[in-house]
N, C-alpha and C positions, 0 to 999 in steps of 0.2 A: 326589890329587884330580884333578889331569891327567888320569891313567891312568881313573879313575871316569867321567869325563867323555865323553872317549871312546869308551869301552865304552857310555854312555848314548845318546851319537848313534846306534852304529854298531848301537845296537836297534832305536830309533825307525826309525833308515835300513828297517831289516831287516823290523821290520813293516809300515812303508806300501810297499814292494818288493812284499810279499807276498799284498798287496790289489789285484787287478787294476780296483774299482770304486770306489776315493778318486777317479779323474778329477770321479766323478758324484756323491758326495758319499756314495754308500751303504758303511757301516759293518757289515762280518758277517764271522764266522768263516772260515778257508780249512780245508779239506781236501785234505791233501796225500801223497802218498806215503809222503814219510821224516818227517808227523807235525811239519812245520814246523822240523826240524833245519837240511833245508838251502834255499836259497831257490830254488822251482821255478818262477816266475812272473818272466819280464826284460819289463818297460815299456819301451815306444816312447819313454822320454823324449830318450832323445838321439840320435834320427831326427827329422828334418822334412822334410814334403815342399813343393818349391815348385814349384809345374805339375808337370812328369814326371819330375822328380830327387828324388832320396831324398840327404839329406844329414846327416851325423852331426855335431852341432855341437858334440860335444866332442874329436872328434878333427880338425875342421873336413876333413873328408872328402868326397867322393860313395863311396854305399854301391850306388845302384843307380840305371836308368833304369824307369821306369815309360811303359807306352803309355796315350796319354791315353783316359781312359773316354767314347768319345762317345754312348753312350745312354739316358747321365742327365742330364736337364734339374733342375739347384734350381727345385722350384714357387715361390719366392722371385722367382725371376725371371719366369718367365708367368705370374704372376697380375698382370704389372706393365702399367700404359698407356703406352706412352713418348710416344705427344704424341696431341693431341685429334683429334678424322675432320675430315680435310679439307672434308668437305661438313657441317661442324654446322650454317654458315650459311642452310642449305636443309632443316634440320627441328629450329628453334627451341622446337619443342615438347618436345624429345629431348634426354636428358644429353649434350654433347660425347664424354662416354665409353663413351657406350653401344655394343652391340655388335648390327646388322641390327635397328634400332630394336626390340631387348628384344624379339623375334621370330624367331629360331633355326630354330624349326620353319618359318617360313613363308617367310622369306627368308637371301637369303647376301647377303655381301658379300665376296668372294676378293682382294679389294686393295685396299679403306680408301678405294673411289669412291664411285660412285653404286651407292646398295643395290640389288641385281638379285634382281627376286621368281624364285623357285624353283620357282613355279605360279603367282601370281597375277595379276599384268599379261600373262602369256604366255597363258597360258590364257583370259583372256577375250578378248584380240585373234584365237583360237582359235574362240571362240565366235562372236565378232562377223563372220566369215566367211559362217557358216550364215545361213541362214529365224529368225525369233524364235521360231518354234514348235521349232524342233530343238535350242537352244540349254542348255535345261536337262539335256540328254543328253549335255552333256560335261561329266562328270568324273573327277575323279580317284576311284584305285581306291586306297584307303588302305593295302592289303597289298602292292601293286607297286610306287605312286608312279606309274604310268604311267596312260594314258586308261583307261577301264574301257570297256573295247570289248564286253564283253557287252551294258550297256546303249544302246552304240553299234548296234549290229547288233539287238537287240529290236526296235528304231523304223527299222531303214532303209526301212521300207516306206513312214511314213509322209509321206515327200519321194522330190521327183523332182530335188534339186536336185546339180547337179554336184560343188557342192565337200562336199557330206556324202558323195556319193561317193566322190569323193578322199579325204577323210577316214579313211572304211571301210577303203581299202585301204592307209594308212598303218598303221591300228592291227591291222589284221589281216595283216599283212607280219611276216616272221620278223626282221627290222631293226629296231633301234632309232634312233629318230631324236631326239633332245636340243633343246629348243628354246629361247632364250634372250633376253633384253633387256637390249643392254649398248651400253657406247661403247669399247669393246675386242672383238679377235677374235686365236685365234693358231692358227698355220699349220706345218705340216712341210715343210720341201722338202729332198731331198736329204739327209737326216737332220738336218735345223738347225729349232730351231722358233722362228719368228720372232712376236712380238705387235705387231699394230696399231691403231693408232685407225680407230673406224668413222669418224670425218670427220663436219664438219659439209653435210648435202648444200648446194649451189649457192652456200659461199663455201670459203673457205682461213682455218681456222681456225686454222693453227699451219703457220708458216715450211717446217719441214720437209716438208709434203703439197704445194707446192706443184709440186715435183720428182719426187714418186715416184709413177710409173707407176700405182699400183694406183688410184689418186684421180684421175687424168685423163678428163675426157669421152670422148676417144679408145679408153682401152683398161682404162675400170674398169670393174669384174665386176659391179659391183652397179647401178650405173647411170650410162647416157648424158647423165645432164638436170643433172650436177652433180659440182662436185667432191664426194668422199666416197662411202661405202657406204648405201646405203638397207638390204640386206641380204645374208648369205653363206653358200651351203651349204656341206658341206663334207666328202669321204668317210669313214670311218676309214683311221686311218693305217696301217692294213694291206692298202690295195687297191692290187692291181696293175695295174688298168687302166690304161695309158700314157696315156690319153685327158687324165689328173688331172696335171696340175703338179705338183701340191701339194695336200693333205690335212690332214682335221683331224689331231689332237693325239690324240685318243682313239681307242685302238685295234676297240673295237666297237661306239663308236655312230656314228651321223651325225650332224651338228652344224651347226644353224640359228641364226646370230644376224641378228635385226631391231636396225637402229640405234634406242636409246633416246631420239634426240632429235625421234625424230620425234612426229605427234601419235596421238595411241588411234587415230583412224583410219586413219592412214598407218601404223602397226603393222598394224591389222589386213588393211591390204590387200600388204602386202611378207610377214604370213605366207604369205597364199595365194599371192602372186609364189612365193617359193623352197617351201613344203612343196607346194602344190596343182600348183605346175611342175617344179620344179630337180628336188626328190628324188623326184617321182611319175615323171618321167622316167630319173631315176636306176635307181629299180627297173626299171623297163621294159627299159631297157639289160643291167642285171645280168641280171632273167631272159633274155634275148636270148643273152647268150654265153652261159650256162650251156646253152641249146638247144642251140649249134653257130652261132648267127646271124652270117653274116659282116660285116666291118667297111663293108661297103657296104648295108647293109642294117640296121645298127644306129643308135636314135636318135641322136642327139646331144645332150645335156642342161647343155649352155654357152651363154653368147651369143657369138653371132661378128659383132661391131661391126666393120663395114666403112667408108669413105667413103663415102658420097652420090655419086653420081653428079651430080646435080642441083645439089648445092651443094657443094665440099669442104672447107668450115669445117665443116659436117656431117656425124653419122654415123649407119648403119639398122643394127638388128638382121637378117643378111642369115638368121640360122636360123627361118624361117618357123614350123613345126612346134613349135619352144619357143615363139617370138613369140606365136602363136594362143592354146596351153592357157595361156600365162601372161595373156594378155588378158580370154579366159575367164573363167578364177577372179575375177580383180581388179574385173572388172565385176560377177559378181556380184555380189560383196564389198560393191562399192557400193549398189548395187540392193539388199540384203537390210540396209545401213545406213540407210536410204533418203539417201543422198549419190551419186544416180550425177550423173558427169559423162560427158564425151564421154572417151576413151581419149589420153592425152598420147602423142605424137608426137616422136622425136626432136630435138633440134636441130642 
């Protein structure tokens, strides 16, 4: 009976050996070589793996090292929310869980802050630059994602206004310029890429700005009249003009951030500051060397914040030539708002 018994097991053993799909519950014939004589099929069961070890748990072994697979993500896990958007409390109308207010196509959000439209706030602080009559001529060209400068250039005729000119020759420039609304901007120098806050302009909104150089009225890029950035251009981080500190992040665009805390108007007038000045002069410069134009002879497309003479708690843009085209534009800007004021003046 013993002997029967065993002989019983070591069948049963022998047929679910022989089944490489009992794990999964499915039940079907094998076809085998020797016709099921001898058993061609050995099961993983007594291998486990845990992380990158293979370990045999009947001989309490390591059988082998495994390299870890990093290019499978379990959808289990990204399909997951680990904690609510920081800013829900600022669009109560919006699931906490949602993701660029259930708007993908139209906006991004790249760090779970404040949602930064991908066309739409930029693009109208874009518009609100121009005449009102020009304005329905900028849009987006849905096959590029970029201006549609066809119907840019159609209508140049029908203004005389500077910054549509400006304009024209952004979009019809072999450069792409990137333009953005955000309260983050990040930098290359020396191969390190660094991300900053744009700063609250004319206070000290967090401890740490209130030390570092780039936020200083003295010697910040974006402006004189406050701590913080108003706005920042910035080359691709493939330019070698020595002229550049430091460079965007993206190797072949140009990259414009306006500080997001400002108001629709003060976006619209810091775009024309940096696209209608910084990167119009930018180009300028670039075609200049590619001529042969020597370094005395080529714009300048920085501010160069000096002391005041007159006052030295004070400081003047002493680059006249950037100071004018950026006043330019800006007054427009105003004028075509109907918000002109008088031009702010250093302190």
């Amino acid at each position: 009976m013993k002997k029967a018994l065993s002989c019983l097991l070591l069948c049963v053993g022998f047929c679910q050996a022989q089944n490489p799909y009992d794990p999964i519950g499915k039940k079907t014939g094998m076809l085998t070589l020797s016709k099921g004589k001898y058993i061609e099929y050995h099961p993983y069961d007594s291998l486990l793996q845990v992380g990158s070890v293979i370990i045999n748990i009947k001989r309490t072994t390591i059988s082998a090292f495994m390299e870890p697979d990093t290019t499978r993500v379990s959808a289990d896990i990204v399909s997951r929310w680990w904690a609510v958007d920081p800013m829900a409390h600022k669009y109560p109308g919006h699931s906490p869980y949602n993701f660029a207010m259930n708007n993908p196509i139209y906006y991004i959000d790249p760090d779970g802050g404040e949602v930064e439209p991908a066309g739409g706030r930029a693009l109208e602080a874009i518009r609100k630059t121009l005449p009102l009559s020009m304005r329905s001529y900028v849009q987006i060209n849905p096959a590029t994602g970029f201006l549609d400068k066809t119907l840019l250039n159609a209508h140049a005729s029908e203004t005389t206004s500077g910054n549509y000119g400006k304009l024209l020759k952004a979009v019809n420039a072999t450069e792409v310029v990137k333009i953005s609304l955000a309260n983050t901007y990040s930098y290359k120098k020396d191969g390190v890429v660094t991300k900053k806050l744009m700063g609250k302009v004319g206070t000290i909104t967090k401890p740490e700005l209130a030390t570092d150089p780039d936020y200083l009225p003295s010697t910040g890029e974006g402006t004189p009249f406050g701590e913080g950035l108003l706005g920042v251009t910035l080359v691709p981080s493939t330019e070698t003009d020595p002229i550049y500190s430091r460079t965007g992040t993206d190797p072949n665009k140009y990259t414009i951030t306006i500080n997001l805390d400002l108001s629709e108007q003060g976006q619209a007038e810091n775009v024309a500051h940096e696209l209608y000045g910084h990167f119009d002069m930018m180009l300028k410069r670039k075609q200049d060397l590619a001529s042969g134009g020597s370094e005395f002879s080529l714009v300048n497309p920085l501010h160069n914040y000096v002391t005041n003479p007159a006052d030295p708690k004070a400081v003047i843009d002493a680059n006249c030539e950037l100071n004018t085209q950026i006043n330019n534009a800006t007054n427009e800007t105003q004028q075509n708002t109907g918000e002109a004021r008088a031009p702010e003046t250093p302190r």
